[in-house]
N, C-alpha and C positions, 0 to 999 in steps of 0.2 A: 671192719670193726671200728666203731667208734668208741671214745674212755669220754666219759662225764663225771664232775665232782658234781654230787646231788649236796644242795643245803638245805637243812630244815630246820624248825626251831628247836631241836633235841639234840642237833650234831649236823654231821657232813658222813658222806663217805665218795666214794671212788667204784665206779663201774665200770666194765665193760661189755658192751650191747654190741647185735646186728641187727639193725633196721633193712627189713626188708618190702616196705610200701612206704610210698612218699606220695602226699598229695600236697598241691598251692591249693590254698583257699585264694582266688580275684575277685576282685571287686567288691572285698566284708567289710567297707564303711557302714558307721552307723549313722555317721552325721553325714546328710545329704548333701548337704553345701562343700564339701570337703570331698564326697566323691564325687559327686559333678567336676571340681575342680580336676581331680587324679584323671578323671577321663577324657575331660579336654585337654590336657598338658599332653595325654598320650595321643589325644586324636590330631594332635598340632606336629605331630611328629611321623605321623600316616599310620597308625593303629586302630584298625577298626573297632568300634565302640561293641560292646561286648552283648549276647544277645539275651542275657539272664545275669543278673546280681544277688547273691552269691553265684562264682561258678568254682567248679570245684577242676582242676589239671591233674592228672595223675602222671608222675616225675619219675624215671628211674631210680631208684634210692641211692645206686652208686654215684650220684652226682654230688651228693652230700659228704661234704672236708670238713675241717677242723687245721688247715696247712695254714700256713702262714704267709704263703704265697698262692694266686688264682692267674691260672694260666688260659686266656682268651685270646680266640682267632678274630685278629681287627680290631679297628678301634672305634666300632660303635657300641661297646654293651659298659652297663653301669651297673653302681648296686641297689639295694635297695631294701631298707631294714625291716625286720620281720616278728612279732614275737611265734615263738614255736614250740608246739605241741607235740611233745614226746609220750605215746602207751609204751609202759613197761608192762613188766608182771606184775609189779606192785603197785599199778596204778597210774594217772598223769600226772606229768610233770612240764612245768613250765622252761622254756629255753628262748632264743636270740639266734635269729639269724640274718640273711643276705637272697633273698632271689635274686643272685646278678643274672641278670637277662640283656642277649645281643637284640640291641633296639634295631638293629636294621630289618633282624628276621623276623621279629617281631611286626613287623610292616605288613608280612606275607600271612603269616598268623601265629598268634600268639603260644597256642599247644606247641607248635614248633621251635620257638623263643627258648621256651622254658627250658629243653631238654638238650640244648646248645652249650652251656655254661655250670661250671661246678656251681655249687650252695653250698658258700663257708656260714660255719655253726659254731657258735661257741663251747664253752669247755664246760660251763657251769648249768647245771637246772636246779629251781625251785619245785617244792612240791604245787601241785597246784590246786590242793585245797586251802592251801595257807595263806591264799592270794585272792583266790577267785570271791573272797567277801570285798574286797577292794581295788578287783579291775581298774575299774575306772578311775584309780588315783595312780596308776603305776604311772610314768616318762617313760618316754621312748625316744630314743633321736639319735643322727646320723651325722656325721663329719665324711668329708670327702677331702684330697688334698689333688688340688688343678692346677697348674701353672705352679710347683713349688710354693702354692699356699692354700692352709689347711680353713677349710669354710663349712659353717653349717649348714647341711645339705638336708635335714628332716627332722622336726620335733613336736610332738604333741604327748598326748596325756592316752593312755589306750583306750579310753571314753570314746573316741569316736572309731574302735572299732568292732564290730559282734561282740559275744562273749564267745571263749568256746563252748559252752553248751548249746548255744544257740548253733554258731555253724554245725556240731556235728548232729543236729537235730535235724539242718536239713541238708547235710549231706547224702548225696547217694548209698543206699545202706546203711545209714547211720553210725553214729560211732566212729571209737578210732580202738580197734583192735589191738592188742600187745606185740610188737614187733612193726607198731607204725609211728609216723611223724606227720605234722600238717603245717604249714605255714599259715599262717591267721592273718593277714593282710596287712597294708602299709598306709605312710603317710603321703602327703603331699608334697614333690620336693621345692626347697626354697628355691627359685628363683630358677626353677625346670630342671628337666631328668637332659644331665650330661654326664658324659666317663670322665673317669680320675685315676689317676696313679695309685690312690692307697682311698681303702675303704673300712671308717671308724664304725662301731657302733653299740649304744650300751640301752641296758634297761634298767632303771631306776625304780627301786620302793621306798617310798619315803615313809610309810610307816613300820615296814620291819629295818629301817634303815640297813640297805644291802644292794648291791650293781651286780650287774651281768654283762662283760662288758667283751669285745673282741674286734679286731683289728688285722686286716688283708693286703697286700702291694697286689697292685695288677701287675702283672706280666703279658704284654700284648705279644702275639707272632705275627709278623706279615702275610697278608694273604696275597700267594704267588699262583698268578693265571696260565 
């Protein structure tokens, strides 16, 4: 069970949901140059380049947290910021999150990556009719903290990625039914995808001036052969 404060322009309240489907949206850049970039960084890292853009992953739901700690086997996997798509009963709603994905499994293949590693989720959603007139002004971006110092690790504007009507237009099946979630795709990260001790990340609207913001420590376990 997951609890969300929903904000809208008329109030707030407080829910409690069970998300019972979860899908990644890979590879939902809109701007070309910026996904070419996302899949060289990955293919520079042994990820094989993907065989359709959009692809859609389908994620066990229990992978998705709200903890404030992400407990990962080894220390190859990173995060990596997300806006997120929440169906209620009453509708979508706009959220933030993390696909930490273990880069090494990811080598092997990526459906397998995904399903390795919790998805911490923030606490907050927007409606997302209140948004969706100005996608493409929202901020997005990432802090990582590496070596005891905190560095921006992803930032751009959501413009360069789908809308969601668009991905779930061509999602499989269409839509996103009540009682699902989708991750809408990521940025670029600065200066390449590496792990980090603690994983920042917020979503800015600058014209209902409002954040969605959340914040994870890795907790690595040793992997003993």
């Amino acid at each position: 069970m997951l609890t969300f404060d929903r904000f809208t322009m008329a109030g707030r309240d407080r829910v409690a949901v069970e998300i019972d489907h979860l899908v990644i949206a890979g590879w939902a850049g809109r701007d070309e140059a910026a996904l070419h970039h996302h899949v060289e960084e990955l293919a520079a890292i042994g990820v094989p380049r993907p065989s359709a853009m959009p692809v859609f992953y389908r994620v066990a739901a229990q992978t998705l947290t709200q903890d404030a700690t992400l407990t990962v086997l080894g220390p190859d996997s990173s995060g990596e910021v997300e806006p997120l798509l929440v169906s209620l009963a009453d509708g979508l709603w706009l959220g933030l999150g993390s696909d930490h994905t273990d880069r090494k499994a990811e080598t092997f293949g990526i459906a397998l990556s995904k399903q390795l590693c919790g998805k911490p989720i923030a606490r907050a959603l927007w409606r997302l009719a209140e948004v969706e007139g100005h996608w493409d002004e929202i901020e997005m971006r990432a802090f990582a903290v590496i070596d005891g110092k905190r560095e921006l690790y992803q930032e751009g504007r959501l413009a360069s990625l789908r809308t969601p009507a668009d991905l779930m237009s061509r999602k499989p099946g269409g839509g996103l039914p009540p009682g699902s979630a989708m991750f809408c795709g990521t940025l670029g990260a600065i200066g390449g995808i590496r792990p980090a001790s603690r994983f920042e990340m917020e979503l800015h609207d600058h014209k209902l001036r409002r954040s969605i913001s959340h914040g994870y420590d890795v907790e690595v376990l040793p992997v003993v052969s």
